[in-house]
C-alpha positions, 0 to 999 in steps of 0.5 A: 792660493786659488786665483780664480776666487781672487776679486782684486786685479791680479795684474797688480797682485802677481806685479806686486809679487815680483817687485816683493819676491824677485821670483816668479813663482807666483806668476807660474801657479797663476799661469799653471792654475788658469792654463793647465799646460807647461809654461816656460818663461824665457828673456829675449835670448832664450834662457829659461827663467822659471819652467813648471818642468820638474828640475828645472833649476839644474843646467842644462842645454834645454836652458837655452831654447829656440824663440820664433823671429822678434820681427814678428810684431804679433804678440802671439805666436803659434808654431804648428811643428812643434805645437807651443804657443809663445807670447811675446813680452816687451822688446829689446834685451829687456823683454822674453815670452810666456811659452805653452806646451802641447797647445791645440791651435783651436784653443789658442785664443782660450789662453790670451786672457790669463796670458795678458794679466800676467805679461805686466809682472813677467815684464818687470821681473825680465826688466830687473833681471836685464838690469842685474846682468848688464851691470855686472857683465859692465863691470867685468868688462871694463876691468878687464879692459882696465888690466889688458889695454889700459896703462894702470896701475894694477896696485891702484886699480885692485884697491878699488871696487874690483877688489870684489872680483876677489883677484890676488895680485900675487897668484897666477891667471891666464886669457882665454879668447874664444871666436865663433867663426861665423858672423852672431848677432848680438842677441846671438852673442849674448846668448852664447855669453849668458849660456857660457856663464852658467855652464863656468857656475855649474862646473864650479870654475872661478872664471870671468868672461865677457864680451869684446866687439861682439866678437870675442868671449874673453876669459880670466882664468886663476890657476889650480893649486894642489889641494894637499900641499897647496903649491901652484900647478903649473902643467895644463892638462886640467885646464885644457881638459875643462876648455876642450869640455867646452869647446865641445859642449858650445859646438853641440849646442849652438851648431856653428865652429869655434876657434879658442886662443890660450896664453901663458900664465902671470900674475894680474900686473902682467896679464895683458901679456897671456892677453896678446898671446892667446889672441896670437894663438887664435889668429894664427891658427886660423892663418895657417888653416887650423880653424875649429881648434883650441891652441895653446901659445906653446902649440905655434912652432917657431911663431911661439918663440916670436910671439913671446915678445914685445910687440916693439919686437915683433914688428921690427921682425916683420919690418925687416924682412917686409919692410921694402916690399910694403913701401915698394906697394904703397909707393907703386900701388903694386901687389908684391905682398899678395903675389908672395903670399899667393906663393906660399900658399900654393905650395912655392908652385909658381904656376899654380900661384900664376893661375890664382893671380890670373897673371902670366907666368913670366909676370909672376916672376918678375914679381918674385924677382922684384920681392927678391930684390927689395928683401934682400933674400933669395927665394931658392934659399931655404933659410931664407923662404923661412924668413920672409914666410914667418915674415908674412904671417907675423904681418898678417897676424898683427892686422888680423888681432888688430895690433897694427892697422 
């Protein structure tokens, strides 16, 4: 179609075409015809959603680009470095920008014109699109926190709309909990939760994954089964393959370190366990100074075998070793639990860890002593400094996954 010989409003006209079409493809050969450059339409996050780039259709990292700061209230925006022009559509989740390659700085404002009549169309199909994709990241969302921390029944709750997720009660799954370990923003999140999900569809896995408290990516993986005899493969190698794959790939592209957790496997009504155990695993082995890495539940040494079971157990194993000590702190406003775990940290140095505490090296071991008392252990005991350190790191890590407050 030649859009310059077109008499109409050609707002209305490529508008209409994206209320009709859902696509953007009448807006591009508008933008192509009346700018002669490469344009890339992105949403807020940075996603492309339509480029006149060849291939443009297949992922890849160049899905996701880098956007100029939203505070800028400007509309346009030209970046002489790397020589585009961006012009900015909406605000919010719901708008993007219209971005022109190889731009002159004179020919800037050549382009406003042909910008400005199709801002209205592009803003409607993002509008659309932000719609689709916060309607289904509730939905998943909310089912998964219907299965790992509500008390439903799983029978009741899979005979509802969430029987389109296509879940079977009787096959295997398992939690995968990843944790950027830097502080994102929520645009930053849900970039990396949009990029996350293209790249389960391009590798064709059959994973779900959403976003809790802007913190974690939360993963419902379904087992594999052998092609041939169609039994359930119980080892990991594939698995953990695909999520190191990723870990990989995420790092690469977004430049900042990850921690990935990893449960066990069960069927769907006794899921919120994999679901405490790859939060474990997460929390753990940054605890213990093993960030960066992906860990499997079966990876924690002696905390995998405590880790596995009910939570009801599992405080009561802290509680028996640590209970005294924390009312002796609360009671006292004292710090015998820091002190202790400053100890422990510093390798059982005892003046290493005065020197940390800032504290006197007799005011250390009355502490040491007092902690020895209350507990009941002795500190010169290696059975003993086992319990009260596996202790310690159970009590930290059920603050740190937020099971106890």
């Amino acid at each position: 179609m030649d859009f310059m010989a077109w008499t109409g409003d050609i707002n209305v006209l490529l508008t209409d075409s994206v209320l009709e079409m859902r696509t953007l493809d009448k807006v591009m050969a508008y933008l192509q015809e009346a700018i002669g450059r490469q344009v890339i339409i992105t949403d807020y996050k940075g996603m492309v959603h339509a480029t006149s780039e060849v291939n443009s259709d297949e992922f890849s990292s160049d899905r996701y680009l880098s956007l100029p700061d939203w505070k800028n209230t400007e509309p346009l925006f030209y970046d002489e470095t790397t020589r585009r022009l961006y012009y900015r559509i909406g605000c919010g989740d719901k708008g993007g920008f219209i971005i022109v390659n190889d731009v002159k700085p004179e020919c800037c404002g050549t382009y406003r014109v042909p910008l400005d009549k199709s801002a209205l169309a592009v803003k409607t199909f993002l509008a659309q699109a932000a719609v689709m994709e916060s309607t289904e990241n509730l939905y998943t969302n909310n089912f998964l926190k219907d299965v790992l921390l509500r008390n439903i029944n799983i029978k009741d709750l899979m005979k509802g709309n969430y029987a389109l997720l296509n879940l079977d009660l009787n096959s295997l799954y398992y939690i995968c909990i990843m944790e950027p370990e830097k502080s994102l923003t929520q645009r930053e999140m849900h970039t990396l939760h949009s990029y996350t999900r293209e790249w389960l569809t391009h590798n064709n896995l059959d994973i779900f994954c959403t976003v809790w408290d802007n913190k974690y990516l939360v993963f419902i993986c379904p087992t594999h089964y052998d092609k041939k005899t169609l039994e359930v493969d119980y080892g990991w190698d594939k698995h953990l393959s695909n999520i190191k794959r990723y870990h990989k790939e995420v790092r690469i592209k977004f430049s900042f370190p990850a921690s990935l957790g990893i449960g066990n496997k069960y069927t769907i009504s006794k899921l919120h366990r994999s679901y405490q155990e790859a939060l474990f695993s997460l929390h753990l082995s940054k605890l213990t100074g093993k960030g960066d890495l992906v860990s499997h539940i079966s990876d924690l040494g002696v905390f995998t075998l405590i880790c596995s079971n009910d939570l009801i157990d599992i405080k009561h194993f802290y509680n028996k070793y640590l209970g005294p000590v924390l009312d002796f702190d609360r009671s006292y406003d004292r710090n015998l639990l820091d002190s202790l775990r400053c100890f422990f940290d510093a390798n059982l140095d005892v003046k290493e860890t005065a020197d940390r505490l800032h504290l006197h090296i007799n005011s250390l071991r009355y502490r040491l002593k007092k902690i020895e008392e209350l507990s009941g252990m002795n500190l010169q005991k290696m059975e003993d400094r086992a319990n009260l350190y596996v202790a310690l790191k159970v009590y930290d890590l059920l603050l740190s996954t937020g099971f106890m407050k």
